[in-house]
C-alpha positions in Angstrom: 6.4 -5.8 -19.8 8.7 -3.4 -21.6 12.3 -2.5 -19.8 10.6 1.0 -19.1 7.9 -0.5 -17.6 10.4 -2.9 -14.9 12.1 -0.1 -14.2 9.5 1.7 -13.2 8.2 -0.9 -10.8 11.6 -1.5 -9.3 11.5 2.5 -8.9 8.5 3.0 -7.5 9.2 -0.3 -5.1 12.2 1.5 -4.2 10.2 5.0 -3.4 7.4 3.5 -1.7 9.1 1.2 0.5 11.7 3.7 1.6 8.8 6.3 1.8 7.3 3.8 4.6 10.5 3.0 6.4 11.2 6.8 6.8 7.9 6.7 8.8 7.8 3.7 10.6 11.7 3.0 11.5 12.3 3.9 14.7 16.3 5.2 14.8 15.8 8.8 13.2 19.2 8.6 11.3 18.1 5.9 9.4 14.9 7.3 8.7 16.7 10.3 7.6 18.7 7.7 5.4 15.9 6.3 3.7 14.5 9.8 3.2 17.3 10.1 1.0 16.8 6.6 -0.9 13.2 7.9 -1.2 14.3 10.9 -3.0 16.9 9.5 -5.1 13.8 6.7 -6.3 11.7 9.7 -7.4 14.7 11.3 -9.2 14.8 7.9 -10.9 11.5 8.4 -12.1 11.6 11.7 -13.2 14.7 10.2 -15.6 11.9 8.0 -17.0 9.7 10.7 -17.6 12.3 12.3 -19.6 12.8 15.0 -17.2 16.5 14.8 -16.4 16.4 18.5 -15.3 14.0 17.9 -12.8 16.1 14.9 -11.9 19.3 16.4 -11.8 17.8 19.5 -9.1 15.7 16.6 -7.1 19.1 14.8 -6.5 21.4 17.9 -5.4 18.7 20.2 -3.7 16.7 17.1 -1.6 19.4 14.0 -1.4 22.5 16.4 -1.8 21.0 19.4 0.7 18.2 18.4 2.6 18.8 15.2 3.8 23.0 16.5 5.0 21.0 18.9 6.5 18.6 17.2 8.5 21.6 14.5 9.2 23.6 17.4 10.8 20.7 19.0 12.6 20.0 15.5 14.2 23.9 15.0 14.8 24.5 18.3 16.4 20.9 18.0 18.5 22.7 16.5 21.6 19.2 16.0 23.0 18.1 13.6 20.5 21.1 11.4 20.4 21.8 11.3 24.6 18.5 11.0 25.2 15.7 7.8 24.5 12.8 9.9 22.5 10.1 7.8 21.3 9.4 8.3 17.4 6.2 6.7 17.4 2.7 8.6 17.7 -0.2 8.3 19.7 -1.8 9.4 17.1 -1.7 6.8 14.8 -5.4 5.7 14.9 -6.3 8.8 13.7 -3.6 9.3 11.1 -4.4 6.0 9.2 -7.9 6.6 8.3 -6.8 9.6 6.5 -4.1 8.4 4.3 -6.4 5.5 3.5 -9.2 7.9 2.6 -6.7 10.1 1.0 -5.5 7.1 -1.1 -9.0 6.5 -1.7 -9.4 10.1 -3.5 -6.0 9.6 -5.4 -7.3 6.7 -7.0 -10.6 7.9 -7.8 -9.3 10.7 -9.3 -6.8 9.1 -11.5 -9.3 6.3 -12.2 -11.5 9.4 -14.0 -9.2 11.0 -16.1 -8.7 10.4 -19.2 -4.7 9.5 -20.6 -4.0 10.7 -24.5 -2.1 7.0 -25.3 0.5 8.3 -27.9 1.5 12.6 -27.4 1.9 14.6 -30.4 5.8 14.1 -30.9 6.5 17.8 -31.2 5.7 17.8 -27.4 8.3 15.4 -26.7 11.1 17.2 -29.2 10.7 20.7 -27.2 12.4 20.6 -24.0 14.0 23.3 -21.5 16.6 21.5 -20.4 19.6 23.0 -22.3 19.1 26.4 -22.6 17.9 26.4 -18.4 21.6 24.3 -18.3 23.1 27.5 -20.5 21.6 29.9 -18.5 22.7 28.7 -15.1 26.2 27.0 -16.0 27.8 29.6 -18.1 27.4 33.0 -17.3 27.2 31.8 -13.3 29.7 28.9 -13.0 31.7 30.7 -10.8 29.1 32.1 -8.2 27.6 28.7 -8.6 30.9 27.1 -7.2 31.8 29.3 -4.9 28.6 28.8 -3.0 29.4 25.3 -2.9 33.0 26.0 -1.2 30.9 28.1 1.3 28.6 25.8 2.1 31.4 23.2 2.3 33.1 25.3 4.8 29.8 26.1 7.2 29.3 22.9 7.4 32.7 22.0 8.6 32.4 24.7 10.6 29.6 22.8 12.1 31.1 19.4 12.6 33.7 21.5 14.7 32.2 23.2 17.0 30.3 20.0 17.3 33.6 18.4 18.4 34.7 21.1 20.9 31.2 21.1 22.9 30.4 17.6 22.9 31.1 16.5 26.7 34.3 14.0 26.4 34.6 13.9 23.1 38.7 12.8 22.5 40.6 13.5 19.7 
């Protein structure tokens, strides 16, 4: 096996496994924490598939901007943390049959298609990344960052308010 091909494996391990904790873990911060490690595995793959735009945007938009978010929308949701909410479904017999059938389809489908083994190397020389880089970094650097200082200052802002309304809450 080729060092592309381990990493890969140790990738995918790495998605998969946090992909089933996020579901199955019963504190819903750490869920949303392996939501994160989930994300950060698939940015890892799309490295390998020598997509490092894609990549960079999976890591700031979903481990960078999702996952903070749904961390702060579960910290500020006094009625999650103060109270004991069950995570799990009742639905659960019904859920499992259809991700097995709908592994079931993946497979088949992937199983029937047909893989070119080597591309045509002009398809791997023509990439998007730099001039999309170009495009967004240069003429909109500025706006860029000062969205980010805005968004910095919402969200503490946010942790706060947070503060102030939480019942004895001490500085």
């Amino acid at each position: 096996m080729t060092g592309q091909g381990v990493a890969f494996a140790v990738l995918a391990a790495i998605t998969i496994i946090s992909a089933l904790l996020v579901v199955t873990i019963k504190n819903i911060v750490r869920s949303a924490l392996f939501l994160a490690l989930s994300f950060v595995g698939v940015a890892g793959l799309y490295i390998l598939l020598n997509a490092e735009f894609l990549a960079a945007v999976q890591v700031l938009i979903y481990v960078g901007a999702i996952t903070v978010l749904m961390l702060f929308a579960i910290m500020l949701t006094q009625q999650i943390m103060s109270a004991k909410i069950s995570q799990t479904t009742e639905w659960f017999w019904l859920a499992l049959p259809m991700a097995l059938a709908m592994l079931a389809t993946l497979i088949f489908f992937f199983a029937m298609r047909t893989y070119p083994v080597n591309p045509a190397p002009d398809a791997l020389a023509v990439g998007t990344t730099m001039p999309l880089a170009e495009a967004l970094l240069k003429p909109y650097l500025l706006p860029f960052e000062l969205a980010s200082f805005i968004l910095l200052a919402a969200l503490v802002g946010a942790i706060v308010i947070a503060r102030e309304e939480k019942p004895g809450a001490t500085d």
